[in-house]
C-alpha positions in Angstrom: 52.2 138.8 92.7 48.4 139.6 92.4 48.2 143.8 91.6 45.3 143.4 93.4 46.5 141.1 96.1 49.7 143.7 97.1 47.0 146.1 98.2 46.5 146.3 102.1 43.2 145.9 103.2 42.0 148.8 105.6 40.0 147.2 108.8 37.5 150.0 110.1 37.5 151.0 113.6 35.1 148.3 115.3 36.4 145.0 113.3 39.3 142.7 114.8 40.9 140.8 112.7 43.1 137.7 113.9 45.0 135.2 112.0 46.1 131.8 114.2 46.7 128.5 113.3 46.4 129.0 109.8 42.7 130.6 110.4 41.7 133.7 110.1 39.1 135.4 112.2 37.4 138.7 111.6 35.1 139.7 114.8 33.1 142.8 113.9 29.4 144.3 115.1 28.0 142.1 112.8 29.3 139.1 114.2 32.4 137.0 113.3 33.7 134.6 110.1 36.4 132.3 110.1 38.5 131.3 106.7 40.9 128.5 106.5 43.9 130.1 104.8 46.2 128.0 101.9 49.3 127.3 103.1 50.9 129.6 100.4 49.5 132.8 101.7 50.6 135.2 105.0 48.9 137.2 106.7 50.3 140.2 108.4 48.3 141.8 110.4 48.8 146.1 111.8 46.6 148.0 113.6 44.7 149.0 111.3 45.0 147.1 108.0 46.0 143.3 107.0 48.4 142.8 104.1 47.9 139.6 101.9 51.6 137.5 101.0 51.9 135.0 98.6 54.8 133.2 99.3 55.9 132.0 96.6 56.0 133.5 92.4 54.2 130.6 90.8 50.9 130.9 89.3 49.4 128.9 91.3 50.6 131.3 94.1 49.8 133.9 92.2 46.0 133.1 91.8 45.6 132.0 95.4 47.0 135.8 96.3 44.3 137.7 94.6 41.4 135.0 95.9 42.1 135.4 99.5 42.6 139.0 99.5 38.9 139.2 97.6 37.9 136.8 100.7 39.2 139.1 103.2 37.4 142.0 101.9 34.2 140.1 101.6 34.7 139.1 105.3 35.4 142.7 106.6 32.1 143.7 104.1 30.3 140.8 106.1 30.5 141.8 109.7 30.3 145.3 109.1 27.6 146.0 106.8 26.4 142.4 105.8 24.9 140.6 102.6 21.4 141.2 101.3 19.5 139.0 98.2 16.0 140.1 97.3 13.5 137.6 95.1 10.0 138.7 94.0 7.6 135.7 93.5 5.9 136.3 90.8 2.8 134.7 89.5 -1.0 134.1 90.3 -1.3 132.5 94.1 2.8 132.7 94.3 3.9 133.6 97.7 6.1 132.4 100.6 5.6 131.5 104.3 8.9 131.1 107.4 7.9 128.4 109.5 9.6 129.0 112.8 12.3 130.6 111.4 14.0 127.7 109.7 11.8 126.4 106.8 10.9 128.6 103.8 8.0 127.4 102.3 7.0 128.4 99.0 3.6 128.0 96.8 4.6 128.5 93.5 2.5 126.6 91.1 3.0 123.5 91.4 0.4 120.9 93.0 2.3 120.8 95.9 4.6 123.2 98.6 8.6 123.1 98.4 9.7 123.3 101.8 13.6 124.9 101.6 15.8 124.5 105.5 17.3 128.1 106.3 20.6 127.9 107.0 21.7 128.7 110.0 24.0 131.4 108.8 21.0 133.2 107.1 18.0 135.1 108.2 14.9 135.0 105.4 11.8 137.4 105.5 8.7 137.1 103.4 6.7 140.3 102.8 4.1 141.4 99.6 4.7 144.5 97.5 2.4 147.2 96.2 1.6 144.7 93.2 0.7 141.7 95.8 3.9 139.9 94.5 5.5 138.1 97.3 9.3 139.8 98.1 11.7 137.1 99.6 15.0 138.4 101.3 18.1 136.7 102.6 20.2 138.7 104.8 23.5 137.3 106.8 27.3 138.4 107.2 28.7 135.4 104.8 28.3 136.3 101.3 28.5 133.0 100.0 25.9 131.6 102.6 23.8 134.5 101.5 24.3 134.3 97.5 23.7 130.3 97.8 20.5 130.3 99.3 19.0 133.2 97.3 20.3 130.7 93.9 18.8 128.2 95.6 15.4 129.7 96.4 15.6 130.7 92.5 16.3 127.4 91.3 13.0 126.4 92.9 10.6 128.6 90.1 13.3 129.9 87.5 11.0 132.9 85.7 9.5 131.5 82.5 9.6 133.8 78.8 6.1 133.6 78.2 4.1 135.0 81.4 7.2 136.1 83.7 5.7 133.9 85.5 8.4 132.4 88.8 11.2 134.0 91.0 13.5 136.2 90.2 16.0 138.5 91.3 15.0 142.2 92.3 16.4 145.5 94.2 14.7 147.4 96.4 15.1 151.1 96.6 13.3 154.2 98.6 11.6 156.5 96.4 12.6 160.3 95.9 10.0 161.3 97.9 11.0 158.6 100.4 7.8 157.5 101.2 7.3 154.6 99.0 10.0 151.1 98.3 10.3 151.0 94.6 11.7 147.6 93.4 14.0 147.3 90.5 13.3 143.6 89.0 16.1 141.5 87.1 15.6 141.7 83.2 14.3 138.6 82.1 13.9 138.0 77.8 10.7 137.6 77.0 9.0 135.3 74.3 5.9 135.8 72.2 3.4 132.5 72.5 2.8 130.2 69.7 -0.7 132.4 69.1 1.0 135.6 69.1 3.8 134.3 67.1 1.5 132.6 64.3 -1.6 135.4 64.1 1.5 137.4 62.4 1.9 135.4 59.3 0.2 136.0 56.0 
């Protein structure tokens, strides 16, 4: 069996967890996720933890033990505490407007808007920082819902190595004097232009 997957799985003090019909359901203040479960994996349920069974010693069982544990913890992370993806638009004229709560639109450069659908399962916010550069977050309880959308909003204006020019990832943080958000912005390898390059030759 998984190492990992033998481990029980402690559920805090306001998450249910219930497993029925080969689904499992975990209800907590955050709201509630459901998960199919492969027919070679248990679930046993106490009062307050959930153990993880493979039923069987193949591989196959094996890998399919540690998988659904990892999905049970992301679940139990998900309706207690949630998911969170930050994106800074960066770039002259870059930034990003919610229409009615269920279109992103963003103006990133190009001669004409990209209009993304919010899924249902996310909730996106739009806000400038200190610099003017436009902050995007994706918040929800499903990780995968939340890490999908954030790719996809990504996808859209991928940063180029010349300028730094598009959207990437970032982290936001409160300052030591706790009066300020201080963003920590994904490290992206940057590339000196053909002019730059060439004015360095003899």
């Amino acid at each position: 069996m998984s190492r990992l997957g033998k481990k029980p799985v402690q559920i805090p003090e306001k998450v249910k967890a219930e497993f029925k019909n080969g689904v499992l359901e975990i209800t907590g203040p955050g709201g509630k996720l459901s998960q199919p479960i492969d027919k070679r994996i248990g679930i046993k349920i106490d009062k307050d933890s959930l153990l993880v069974e493979a039923l069987g010693k193949s591989r196959e069982h094996n890998m399919m033990h540690g998988l659904h544990r990892g999905l049970v913890v992301n679940m139990i992370e998900g309706v207690t505490h949630g998911y969170k993806k930050e994106l800074k638009a960066i770039g002259l004229g870059y930034k990003a407007n919610i229409e009615g709560g269920k279109k992103l639109v963003l103006n990133v450069g190009f001669s004409h808007q990209v209009n993304l659908d919010i899924p249902s399962a996310v909730k996106v916010t739009s806000v400038l920082d200190a610099d003017k550069n436009t902050i995007i977050t994706v918040t929800g309880i499903d990780k995968y819902e939340v890490g999908a959308f954030a790719a996809k909003v990504k996808a859209v204006k991928p940063t180029e190595p010349y300028k730094g020019f598009g959207i990437r990832y970032t982290t936001s943080a409160m300052s030591a004097d706790g009066k300020t958000v201080v963003y920590t912005d994904e490290h992206v390898i940057r590339k000196a232009g053909k002019a730059a390059a060439g004015s360095g030759k003899k």
